[in-house]
N, C-alpha and C positions, 0 to 999 in steps of 0.2 A: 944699066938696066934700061929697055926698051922702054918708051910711052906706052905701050899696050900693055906691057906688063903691068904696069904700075896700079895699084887699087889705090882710091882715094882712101882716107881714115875720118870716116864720120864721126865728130863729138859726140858723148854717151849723151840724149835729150832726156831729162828727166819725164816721166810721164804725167798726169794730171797738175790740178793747178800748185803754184807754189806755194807754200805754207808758211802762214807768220810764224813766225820765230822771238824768244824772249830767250837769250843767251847770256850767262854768265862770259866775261872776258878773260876769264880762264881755265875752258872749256879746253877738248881737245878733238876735233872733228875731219875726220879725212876727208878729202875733196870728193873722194868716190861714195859715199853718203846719199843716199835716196830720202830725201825729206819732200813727202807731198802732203796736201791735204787743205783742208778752211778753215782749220780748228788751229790754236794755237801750241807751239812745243815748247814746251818752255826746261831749257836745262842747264842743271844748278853747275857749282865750283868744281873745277877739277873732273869733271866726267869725262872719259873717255870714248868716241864713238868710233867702233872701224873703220875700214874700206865696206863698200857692201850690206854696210845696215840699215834696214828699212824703217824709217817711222812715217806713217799713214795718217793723219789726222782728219782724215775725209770721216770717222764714225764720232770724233771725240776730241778734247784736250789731249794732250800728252804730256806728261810732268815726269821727268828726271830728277832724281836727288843727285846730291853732292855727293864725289867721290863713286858715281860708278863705272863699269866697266860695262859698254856693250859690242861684241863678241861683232865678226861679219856675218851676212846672211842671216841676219834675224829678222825677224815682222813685229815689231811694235804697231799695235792700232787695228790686225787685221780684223777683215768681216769674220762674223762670228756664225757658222749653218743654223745654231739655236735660234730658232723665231720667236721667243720668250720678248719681250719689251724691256727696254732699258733703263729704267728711271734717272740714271745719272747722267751728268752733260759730263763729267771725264768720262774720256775716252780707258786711257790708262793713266797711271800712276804708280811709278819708281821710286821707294824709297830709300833714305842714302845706303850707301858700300855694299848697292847692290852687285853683284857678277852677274851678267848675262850672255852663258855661254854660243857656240856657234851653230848657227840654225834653228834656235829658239823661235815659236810663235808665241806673242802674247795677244790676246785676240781683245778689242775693244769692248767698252759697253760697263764702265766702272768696274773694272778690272784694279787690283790691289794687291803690289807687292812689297812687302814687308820691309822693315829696315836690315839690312846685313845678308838678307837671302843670297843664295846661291844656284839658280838655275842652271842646269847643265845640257851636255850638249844634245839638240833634238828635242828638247821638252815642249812640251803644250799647255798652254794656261787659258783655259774658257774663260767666255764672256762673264763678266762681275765676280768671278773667283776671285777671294781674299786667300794671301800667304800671310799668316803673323811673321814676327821678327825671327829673324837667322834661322828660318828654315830651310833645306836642302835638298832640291831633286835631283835625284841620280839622273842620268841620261835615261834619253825616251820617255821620260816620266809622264804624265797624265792628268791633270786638272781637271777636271771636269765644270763645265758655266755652273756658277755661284755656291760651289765647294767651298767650303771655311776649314783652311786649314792653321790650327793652333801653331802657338809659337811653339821653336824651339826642336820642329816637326822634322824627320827624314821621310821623305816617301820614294820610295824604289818604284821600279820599272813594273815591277810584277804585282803591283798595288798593296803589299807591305809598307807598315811604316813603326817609327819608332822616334822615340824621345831622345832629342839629343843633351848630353847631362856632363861633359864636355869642362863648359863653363871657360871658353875659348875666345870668347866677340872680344875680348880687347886684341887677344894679336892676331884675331882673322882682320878686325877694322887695320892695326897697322902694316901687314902684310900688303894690303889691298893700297893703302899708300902709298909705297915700298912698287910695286906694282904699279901705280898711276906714273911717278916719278922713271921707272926706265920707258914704258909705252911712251910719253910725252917727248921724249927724245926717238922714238924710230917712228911715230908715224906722223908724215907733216900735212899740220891743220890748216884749214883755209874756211872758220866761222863765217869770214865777212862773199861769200860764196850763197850763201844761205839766205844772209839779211836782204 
């Protein structure tokens, strides 16, 4: 290959400033990971992060629980268009064996997601919206800032929802294990990249 041809291959430069970090040491974080912001991120045991996942702490804290999954191309932290005031200093908040599927926003501003939830792919979660425990949005789905969604909740795309009665969290929680345990083996982490 000619010198002329050749491009050079510029490192991907993260944008804005770095972002403290409070990491469990057995975390699972792929190098290609967009962590910015001045607030701290703090994430628990065994969580999974993709290639390509954004967490912003420029509006807030970030808090991951133990044992989640976050998907690539999501937005943990973003701005939120609601000019409503924020009373909380989290940002957001993950609670454990959550799933967070691919292209997810979850938008800052004491934002609360439940334990066991499952957000799916495309979803949107306003500013200070609560999910109770093991609730379910279909893809596309729609949160609307400071929505209080009950536990237990399905809510669809087309703003239907329903009771989930199941009675399923013990083997969604071990599936989601099960789950942690093969990703930890295909995607290789590089936490100390962050610190």
């Amino acid at each position: 290959m000619s010198s002329s041809k050749r491009q050079s291959i510029v490192p991907r430069v993260q944008s804005g400033p770095k972002a403290p970090v409070n990491f469990s040491s057995s975390i699972t974080i792929a190098d290609s990971a967009l962590l910015a912001g001045n607030h701290t991120i703090n994430i628990s045991s065994e969580t999974v992060i993709h290639p390509r996942a954004k967490l912003d702490s420029s509006n807030g804290r970030i808090t991951i629980g133990r044992r989640c999954i976050v998907h690539e191309r999501t937005s943990i932290g973003a701005t939120s268009a609601d000019p409503t005031p924020s009373e909380s200093r989290d940002g957001v908040v993950v609670s454990d064996y959550v799933t967070i599927e691919v292209g997810v926003v979850l938008e800052s501003g004491g934002t609360m997601i439940g334990e066991g939830c499952m957000v799916g792919v495309g979803c949107r979660v306003g500013k200070g919206a609560r999910l109770g425990k093991h609730c379910t949005l279909t893809p596309h789905s729609v949160i609307k800032p400071w929505e209080i969604v009950p536990d237990f909740t399905v809510v669809y795309s087309n703003g239907t929802r329903r009771t989930d009665k199941r009675g399923v969290t013990d083997l969604k929680n071990k599936a989601q294990a099960r789950q942690i345990e093969v990703l930890r083996r295909l995607i290789p982490s590089n936490p100390a990249k962050f610190q």
